[in-house]
C-alpha positions in Angstrom: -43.2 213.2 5.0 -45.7 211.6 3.0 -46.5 207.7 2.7 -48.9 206.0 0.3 -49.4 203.2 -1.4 -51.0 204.4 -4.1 -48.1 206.7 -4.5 -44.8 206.2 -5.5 -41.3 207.9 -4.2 -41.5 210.5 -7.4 -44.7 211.7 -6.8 -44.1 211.7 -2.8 -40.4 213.7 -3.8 -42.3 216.5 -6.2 -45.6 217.0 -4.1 -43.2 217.3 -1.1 -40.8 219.5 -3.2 -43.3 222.0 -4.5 -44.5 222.5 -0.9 -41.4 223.2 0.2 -40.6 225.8 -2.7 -43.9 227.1 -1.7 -42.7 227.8 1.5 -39.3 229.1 1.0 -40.7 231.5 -1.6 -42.1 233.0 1.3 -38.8 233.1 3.2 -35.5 235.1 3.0 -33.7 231.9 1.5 -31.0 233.0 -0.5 -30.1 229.8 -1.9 -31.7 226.8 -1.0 -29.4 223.6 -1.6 -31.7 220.5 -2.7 -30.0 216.5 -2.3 -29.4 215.8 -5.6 -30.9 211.7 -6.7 -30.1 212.0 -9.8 -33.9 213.3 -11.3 -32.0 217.0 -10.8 -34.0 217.5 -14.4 -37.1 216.3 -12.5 -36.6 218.7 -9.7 -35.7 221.4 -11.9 -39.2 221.4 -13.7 -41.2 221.1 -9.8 -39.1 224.8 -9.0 -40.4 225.8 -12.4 -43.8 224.8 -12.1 -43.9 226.3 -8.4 -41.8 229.5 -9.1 -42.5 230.3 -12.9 -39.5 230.1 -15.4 -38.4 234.3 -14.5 -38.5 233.5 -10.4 -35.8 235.5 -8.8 -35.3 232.3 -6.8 -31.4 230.7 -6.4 -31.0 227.1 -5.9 -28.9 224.5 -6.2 -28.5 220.6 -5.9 -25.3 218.5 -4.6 -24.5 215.2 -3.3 -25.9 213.4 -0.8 -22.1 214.1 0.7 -22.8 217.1 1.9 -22.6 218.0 5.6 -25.5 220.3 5.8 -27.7 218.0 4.0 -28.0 215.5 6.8 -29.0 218.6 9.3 -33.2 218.1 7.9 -32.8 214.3 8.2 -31.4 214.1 12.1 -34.3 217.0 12.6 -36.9 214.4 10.8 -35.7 211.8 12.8 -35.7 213.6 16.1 -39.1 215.2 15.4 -40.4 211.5 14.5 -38.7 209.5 17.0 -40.5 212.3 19.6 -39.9 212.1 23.6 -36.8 213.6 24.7 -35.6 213.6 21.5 -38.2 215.5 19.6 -38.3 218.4 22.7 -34.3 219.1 21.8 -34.9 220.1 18.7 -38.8 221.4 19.0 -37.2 225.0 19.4 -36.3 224.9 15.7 -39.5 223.5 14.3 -41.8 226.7 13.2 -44.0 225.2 10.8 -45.8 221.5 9.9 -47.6 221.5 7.2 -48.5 217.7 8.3 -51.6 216.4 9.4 -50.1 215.0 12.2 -49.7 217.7 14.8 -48.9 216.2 17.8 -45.8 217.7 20.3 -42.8 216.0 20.2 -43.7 214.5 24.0 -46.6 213.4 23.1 -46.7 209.5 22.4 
């Protein structure tokens, strides 16, 4: 998550979608699903940038109506509202790259 402002939600979407192609490049993702808002041409050119233009790398964007693409916002929202909340879901959180570290019971 990422809040500035100095920057706005584009910037914020591709320095947060680059780090996240970063990561899954390091991951057996076989094919990542990305929310699509309509800069799909946008996003297309982050992958690029991150993954070269030969990366072996599937992916794919769809609607906001999809299911499984509300599973990272109630995690966000779990991790960020913390307490109870965050410890439910602190078994599937691995990896932060944020600066904020704290547990999700700490408040």
């Amino acid at each position: 998550m990422m809040s500035s402002r100095k920057v706005n939600e584009r910037q914020a979407r591709d320095v947060t979608l680059a780090a996240a192609v970063r990561d899954l490049a390091q991951m057996p993702a076989t094919n990542p699903i990305i929310e699509s808002c309509d800069q799909d041409h946008e996003d297309n050119r982050i992958i690029r940038d991150e993954l070269g233009a030969g990366a072996p790398s599937r992916y794919s964007h769809d609607r906001p109506g999809n299911p499984l693409l509300r599973l990272p916002d109630v995690h966000a929202w779990a991790w960020g509202r913390g307490g109870s909340m965050g410890a439910k879901i602190a078994h599937r959180i691995t990896s932060c790259g944020c600066r904020n570290t704290r547990t999700p019971l700490e408040e």
